[in-house]
N, CA, C and O atoms as CSV, one atom per row, in Angstrom:
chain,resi,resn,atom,element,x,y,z
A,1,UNK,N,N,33.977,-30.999,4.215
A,1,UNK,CA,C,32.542,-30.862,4.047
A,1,UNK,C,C,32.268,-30.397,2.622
A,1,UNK,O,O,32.727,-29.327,2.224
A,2,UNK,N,N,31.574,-31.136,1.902
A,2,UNK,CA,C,31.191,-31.093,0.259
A,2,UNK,C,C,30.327,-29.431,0.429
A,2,UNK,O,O,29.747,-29.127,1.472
A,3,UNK,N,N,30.378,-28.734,-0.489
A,3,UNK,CA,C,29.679,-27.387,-1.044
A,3,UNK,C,C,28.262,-27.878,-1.022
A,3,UNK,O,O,28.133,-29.033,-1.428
A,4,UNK,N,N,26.869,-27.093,-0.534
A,4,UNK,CA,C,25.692,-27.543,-0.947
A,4,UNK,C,C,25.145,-27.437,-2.243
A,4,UNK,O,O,25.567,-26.340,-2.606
A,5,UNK,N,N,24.511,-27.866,-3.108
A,5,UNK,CA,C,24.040,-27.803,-3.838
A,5,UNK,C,C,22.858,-26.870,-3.852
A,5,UNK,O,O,21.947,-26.800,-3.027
A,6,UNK,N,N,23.089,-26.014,-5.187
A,6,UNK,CA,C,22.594,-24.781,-5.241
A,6,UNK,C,C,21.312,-24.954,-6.639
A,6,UNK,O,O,21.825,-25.204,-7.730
A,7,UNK,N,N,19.670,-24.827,-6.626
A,7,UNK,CA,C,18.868,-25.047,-7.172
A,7,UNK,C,C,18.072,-23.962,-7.219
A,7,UNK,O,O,17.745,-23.183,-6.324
A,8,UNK,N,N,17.661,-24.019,-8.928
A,8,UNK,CA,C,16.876,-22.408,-8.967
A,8,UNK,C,C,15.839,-23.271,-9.372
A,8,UNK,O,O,15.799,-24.409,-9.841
A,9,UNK,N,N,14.805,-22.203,-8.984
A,9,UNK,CA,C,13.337,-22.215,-9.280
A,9,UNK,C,C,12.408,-20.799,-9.186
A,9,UNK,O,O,12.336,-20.119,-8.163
A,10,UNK,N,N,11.704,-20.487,-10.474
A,10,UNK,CA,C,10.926,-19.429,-10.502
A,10,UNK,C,C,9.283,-19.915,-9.726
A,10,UNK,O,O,8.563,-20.900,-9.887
A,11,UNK,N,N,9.161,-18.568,-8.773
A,11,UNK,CA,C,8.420,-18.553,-8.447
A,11,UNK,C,C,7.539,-17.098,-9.063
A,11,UNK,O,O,8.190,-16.136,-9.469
A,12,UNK,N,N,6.189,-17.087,-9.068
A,12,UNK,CA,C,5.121,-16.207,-9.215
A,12,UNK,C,C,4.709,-15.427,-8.070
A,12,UNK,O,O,4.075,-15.932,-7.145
A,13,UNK,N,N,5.054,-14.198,-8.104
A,13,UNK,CA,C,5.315,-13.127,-6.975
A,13,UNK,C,C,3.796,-12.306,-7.671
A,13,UNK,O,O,3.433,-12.350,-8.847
A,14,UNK,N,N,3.142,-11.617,-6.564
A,14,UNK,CA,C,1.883,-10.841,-6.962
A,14,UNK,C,C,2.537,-9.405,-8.296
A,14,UNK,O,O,1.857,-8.900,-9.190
A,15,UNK,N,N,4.110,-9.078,-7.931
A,15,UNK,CA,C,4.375,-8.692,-9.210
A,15,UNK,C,C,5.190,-8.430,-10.224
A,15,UNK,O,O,5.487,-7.619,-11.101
A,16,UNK,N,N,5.481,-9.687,-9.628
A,16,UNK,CA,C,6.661,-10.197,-10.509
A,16,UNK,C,C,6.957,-11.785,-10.596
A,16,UNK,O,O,6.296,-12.440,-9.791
A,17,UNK,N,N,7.941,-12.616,-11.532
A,17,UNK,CA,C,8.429,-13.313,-11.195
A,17,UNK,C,C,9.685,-13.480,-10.829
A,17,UNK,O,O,10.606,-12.797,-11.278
A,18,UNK,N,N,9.782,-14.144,-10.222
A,18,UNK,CA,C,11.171,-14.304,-9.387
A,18,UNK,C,C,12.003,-15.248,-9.352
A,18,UNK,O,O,11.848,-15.941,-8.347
A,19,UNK,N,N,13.446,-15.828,-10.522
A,19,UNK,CA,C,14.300,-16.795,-10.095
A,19,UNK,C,C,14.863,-16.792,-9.233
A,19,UNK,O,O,15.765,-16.003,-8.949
A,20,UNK,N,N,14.201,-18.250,-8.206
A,20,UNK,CA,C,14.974,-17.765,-6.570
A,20,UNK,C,C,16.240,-19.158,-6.714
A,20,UNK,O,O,15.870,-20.307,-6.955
A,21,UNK,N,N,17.548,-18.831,-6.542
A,21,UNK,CA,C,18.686,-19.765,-6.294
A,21,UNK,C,C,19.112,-20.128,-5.254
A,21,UNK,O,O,20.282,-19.822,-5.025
A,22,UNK,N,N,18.444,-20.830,-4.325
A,22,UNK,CA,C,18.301,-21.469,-2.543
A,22,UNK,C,C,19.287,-22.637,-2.760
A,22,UNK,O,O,19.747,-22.879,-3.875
A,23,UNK,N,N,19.622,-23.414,-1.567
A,23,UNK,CA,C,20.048,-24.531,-1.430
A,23,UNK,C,C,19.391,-25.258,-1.726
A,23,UNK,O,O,18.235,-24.917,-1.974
A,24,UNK,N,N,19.798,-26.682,-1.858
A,24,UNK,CA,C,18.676,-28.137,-2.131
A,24,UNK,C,C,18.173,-28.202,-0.371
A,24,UNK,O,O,17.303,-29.004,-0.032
A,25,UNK,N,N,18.986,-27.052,0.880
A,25,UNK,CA,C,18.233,-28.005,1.890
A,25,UNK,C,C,17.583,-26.945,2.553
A,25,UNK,O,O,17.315,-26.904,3.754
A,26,UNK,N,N,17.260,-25.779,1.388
A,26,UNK,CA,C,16.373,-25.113,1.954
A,26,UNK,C,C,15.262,-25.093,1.104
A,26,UNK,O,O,14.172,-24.646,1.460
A,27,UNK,N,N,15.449,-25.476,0.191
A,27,UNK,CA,C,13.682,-25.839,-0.798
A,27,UNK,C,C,13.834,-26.972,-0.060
A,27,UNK,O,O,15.004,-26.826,0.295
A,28,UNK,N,N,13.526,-27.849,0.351
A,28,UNK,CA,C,13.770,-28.858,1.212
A,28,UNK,C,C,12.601,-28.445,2.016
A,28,UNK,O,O,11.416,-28.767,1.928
A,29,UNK,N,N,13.525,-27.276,3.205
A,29,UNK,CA,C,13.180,-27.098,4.277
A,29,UNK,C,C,11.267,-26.391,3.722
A,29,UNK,O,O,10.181,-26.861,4.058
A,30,UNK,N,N,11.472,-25.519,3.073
A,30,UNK,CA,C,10.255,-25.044,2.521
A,30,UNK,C,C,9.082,-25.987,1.997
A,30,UNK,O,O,7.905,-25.748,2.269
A,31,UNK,N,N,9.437,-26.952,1.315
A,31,UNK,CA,C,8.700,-27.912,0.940
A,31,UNK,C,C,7.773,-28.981,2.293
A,31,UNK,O,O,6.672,-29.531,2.273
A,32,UNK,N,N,8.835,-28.898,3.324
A,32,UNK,CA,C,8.457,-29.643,4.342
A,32,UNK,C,C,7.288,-28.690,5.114
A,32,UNK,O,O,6.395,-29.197,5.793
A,33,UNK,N,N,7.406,-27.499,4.942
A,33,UNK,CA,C,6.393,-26.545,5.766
A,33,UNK,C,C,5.786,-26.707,4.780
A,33,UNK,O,O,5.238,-27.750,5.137
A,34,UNK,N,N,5.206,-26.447,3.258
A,34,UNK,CA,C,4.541,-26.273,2.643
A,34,UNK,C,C,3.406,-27.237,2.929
A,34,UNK,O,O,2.230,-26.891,2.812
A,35,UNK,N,N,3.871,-28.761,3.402
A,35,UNK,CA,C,3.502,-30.531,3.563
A,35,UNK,C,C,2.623,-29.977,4.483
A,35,UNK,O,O,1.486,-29.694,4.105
A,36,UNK,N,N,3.087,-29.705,6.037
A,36,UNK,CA,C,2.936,-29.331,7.070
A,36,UNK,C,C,1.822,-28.234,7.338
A,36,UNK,O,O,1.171,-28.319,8.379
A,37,UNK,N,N,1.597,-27.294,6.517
A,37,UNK,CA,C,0.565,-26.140,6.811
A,37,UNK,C,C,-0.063,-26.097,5.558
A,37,UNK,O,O,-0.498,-25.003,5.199
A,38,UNK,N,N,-0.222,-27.251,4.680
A,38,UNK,CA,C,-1.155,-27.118,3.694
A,38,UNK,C,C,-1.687,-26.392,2.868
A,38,UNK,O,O,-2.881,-26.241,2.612
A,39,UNK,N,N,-0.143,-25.594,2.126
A,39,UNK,CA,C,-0.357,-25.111,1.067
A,39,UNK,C,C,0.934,-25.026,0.176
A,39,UNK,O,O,1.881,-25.796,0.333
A,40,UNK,N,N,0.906,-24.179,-0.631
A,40,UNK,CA,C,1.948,-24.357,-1.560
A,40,UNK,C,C,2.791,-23.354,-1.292
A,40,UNK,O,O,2.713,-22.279,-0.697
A,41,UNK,N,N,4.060,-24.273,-2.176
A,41,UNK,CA,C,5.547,-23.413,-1.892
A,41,UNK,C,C,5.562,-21.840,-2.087
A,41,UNK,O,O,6.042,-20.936,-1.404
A,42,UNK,N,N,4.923,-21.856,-3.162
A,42,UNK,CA,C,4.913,-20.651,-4.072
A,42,UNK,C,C,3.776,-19.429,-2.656
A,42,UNK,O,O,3.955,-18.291,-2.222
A,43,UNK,N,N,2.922,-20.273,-2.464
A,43,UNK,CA,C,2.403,-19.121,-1.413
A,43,UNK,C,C,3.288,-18.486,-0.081
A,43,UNK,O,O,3.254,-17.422,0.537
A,44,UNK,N,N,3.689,-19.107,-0.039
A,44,UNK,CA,C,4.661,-19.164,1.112
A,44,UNK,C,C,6.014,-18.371,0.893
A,44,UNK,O,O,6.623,-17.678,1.708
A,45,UNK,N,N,6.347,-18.681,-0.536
A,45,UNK,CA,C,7.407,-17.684,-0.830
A,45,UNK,C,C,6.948,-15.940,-1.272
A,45,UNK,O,O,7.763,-15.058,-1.543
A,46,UNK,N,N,5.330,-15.778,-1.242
A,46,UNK,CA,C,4.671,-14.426,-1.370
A,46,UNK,C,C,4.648,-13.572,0.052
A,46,UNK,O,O,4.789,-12.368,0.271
A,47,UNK,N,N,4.348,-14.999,1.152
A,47,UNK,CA,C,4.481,-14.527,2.132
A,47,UNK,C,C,5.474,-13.529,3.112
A,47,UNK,O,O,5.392,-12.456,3.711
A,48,UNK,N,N,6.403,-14.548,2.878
A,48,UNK,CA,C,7.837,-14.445,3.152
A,48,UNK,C,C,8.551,-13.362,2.315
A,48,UNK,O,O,9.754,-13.167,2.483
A,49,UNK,N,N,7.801,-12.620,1.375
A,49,UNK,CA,C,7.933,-11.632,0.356
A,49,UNK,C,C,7.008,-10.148,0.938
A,49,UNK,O,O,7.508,-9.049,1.179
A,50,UNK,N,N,5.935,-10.435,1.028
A,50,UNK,CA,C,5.478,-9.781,1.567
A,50,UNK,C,C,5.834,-9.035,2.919
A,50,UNK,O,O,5.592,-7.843,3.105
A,51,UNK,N,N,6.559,-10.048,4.033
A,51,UNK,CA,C,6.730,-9.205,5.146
A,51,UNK,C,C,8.295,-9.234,5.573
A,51,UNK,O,O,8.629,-9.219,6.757
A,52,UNK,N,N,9.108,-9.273,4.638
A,52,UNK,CA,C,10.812,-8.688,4.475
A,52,UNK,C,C,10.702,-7.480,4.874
A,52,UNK,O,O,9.746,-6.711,4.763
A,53,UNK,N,N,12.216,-7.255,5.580
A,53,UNK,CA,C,12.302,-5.501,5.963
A,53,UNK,C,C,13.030,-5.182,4.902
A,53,UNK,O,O,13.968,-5.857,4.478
A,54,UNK,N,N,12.588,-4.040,4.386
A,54,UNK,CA,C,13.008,-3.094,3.058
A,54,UNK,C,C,14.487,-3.386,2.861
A,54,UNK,O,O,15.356,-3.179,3.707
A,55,UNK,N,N,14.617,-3.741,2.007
A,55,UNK,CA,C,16.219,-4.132,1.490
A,55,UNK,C,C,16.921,-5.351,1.686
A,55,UNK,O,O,18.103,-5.488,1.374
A,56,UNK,N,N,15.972,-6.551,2.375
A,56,UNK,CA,C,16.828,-7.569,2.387
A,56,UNK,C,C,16.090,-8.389,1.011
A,56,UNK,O,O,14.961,-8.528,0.541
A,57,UNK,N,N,17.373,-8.782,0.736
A,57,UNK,CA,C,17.065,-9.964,-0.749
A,57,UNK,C,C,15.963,-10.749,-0.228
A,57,UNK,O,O,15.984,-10.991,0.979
A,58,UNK,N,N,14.735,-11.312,-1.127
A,58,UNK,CA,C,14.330,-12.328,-1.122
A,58,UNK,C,C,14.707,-13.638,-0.517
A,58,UNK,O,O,14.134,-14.327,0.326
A,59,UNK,N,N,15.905,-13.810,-1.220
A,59,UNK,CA,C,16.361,-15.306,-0.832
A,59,UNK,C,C,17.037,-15.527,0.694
A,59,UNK,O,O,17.149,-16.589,1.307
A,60,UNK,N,N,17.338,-14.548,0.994
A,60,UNK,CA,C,18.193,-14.448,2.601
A,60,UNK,C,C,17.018,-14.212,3.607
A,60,UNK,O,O,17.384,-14.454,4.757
A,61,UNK,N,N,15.885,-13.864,3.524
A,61,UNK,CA,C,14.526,-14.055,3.814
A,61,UNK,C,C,14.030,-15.404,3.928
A,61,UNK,O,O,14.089,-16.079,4.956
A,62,UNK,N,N,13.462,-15.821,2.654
A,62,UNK,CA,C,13.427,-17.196,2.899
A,62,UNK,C,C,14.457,-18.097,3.808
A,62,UNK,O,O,13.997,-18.977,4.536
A,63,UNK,N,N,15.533,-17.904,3.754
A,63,UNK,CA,C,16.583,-18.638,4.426
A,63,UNK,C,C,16.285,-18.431,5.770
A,63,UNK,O,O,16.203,-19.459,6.444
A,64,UNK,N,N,16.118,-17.467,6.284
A,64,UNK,CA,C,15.680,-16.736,7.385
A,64,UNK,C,C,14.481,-17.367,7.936
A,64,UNK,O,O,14.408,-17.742,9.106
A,65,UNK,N,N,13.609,-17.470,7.138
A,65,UNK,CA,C,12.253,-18.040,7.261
A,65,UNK,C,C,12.184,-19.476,7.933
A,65,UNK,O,O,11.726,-19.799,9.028
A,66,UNK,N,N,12.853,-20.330,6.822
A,66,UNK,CA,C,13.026,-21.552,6.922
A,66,UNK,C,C,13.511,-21.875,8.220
A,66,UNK,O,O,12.866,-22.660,8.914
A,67,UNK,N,N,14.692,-21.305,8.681
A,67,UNK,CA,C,15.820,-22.019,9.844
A,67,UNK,C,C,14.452,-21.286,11.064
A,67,UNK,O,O,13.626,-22.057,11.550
A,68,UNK,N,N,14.431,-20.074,11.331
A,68,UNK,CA,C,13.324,-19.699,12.078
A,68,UNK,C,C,12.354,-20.468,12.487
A,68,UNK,O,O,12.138,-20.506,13.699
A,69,UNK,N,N,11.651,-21.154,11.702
A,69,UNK,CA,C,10.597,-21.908,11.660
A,69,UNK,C,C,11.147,-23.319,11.816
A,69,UNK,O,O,10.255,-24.160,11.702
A,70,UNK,N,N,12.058,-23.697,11.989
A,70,UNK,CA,C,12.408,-24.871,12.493
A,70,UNK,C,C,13.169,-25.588,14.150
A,70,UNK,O,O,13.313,-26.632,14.787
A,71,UNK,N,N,13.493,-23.956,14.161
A,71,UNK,CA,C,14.115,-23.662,15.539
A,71,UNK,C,C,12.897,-23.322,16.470
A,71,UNK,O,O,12.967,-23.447,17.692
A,72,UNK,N,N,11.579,-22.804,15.692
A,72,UNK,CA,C,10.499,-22.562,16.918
A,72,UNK,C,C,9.806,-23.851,16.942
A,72,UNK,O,O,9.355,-24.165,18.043
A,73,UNK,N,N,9.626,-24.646,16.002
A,73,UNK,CA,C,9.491,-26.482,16.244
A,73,UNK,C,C,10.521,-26.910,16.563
A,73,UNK,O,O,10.195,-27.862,17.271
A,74,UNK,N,N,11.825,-26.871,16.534
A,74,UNK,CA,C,12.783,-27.454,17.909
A,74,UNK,C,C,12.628,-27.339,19.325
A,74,UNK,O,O,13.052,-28.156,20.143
A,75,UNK,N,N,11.794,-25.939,19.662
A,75,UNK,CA,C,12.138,-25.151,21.281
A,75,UNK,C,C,10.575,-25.697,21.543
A,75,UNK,O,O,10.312,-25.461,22.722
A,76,UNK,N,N,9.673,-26.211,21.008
A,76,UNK,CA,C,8.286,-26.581,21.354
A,76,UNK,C,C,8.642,-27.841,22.046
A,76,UNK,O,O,7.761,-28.546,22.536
């Protein structure tokens, strides 16, 4: 099984910015919700910023986010 491919992108955090280094199939996955609930990536990654429990990285959040949200549209 090939290594995933690993893609950074800064996002604009209310205070800060943030180079986030995700997989290609989890900006992916983010992009597809972004399609889906009609708004942008970047809001979504404030979100997902906003309600982390104290001390987990950003990016393991999002990751978190993503698979979460795809598994509660799998079980629907």
């Amino acid at each position: 099984m090939p290594w995933p491919t690993v893609v950074s992108r800064t996002v604009s955090l209310p205070d800060r910015r943030a180079k986030l280094r995700l997989e290609s199939a989890v900006w992916s996955g983010l992009d597809e919700i972004a399609r889906k609930q009609l708004r942008p990536v970047q809001e979504l990654c404030k979100d997902v910023d906003a309600h982390r429990p104290p001390g987990m990285p950003l990016t393991s959040a999002i990751r978190t986010y993503v698979l979460d949200y795809f598994r509660q549209t799998e079980a629907r």
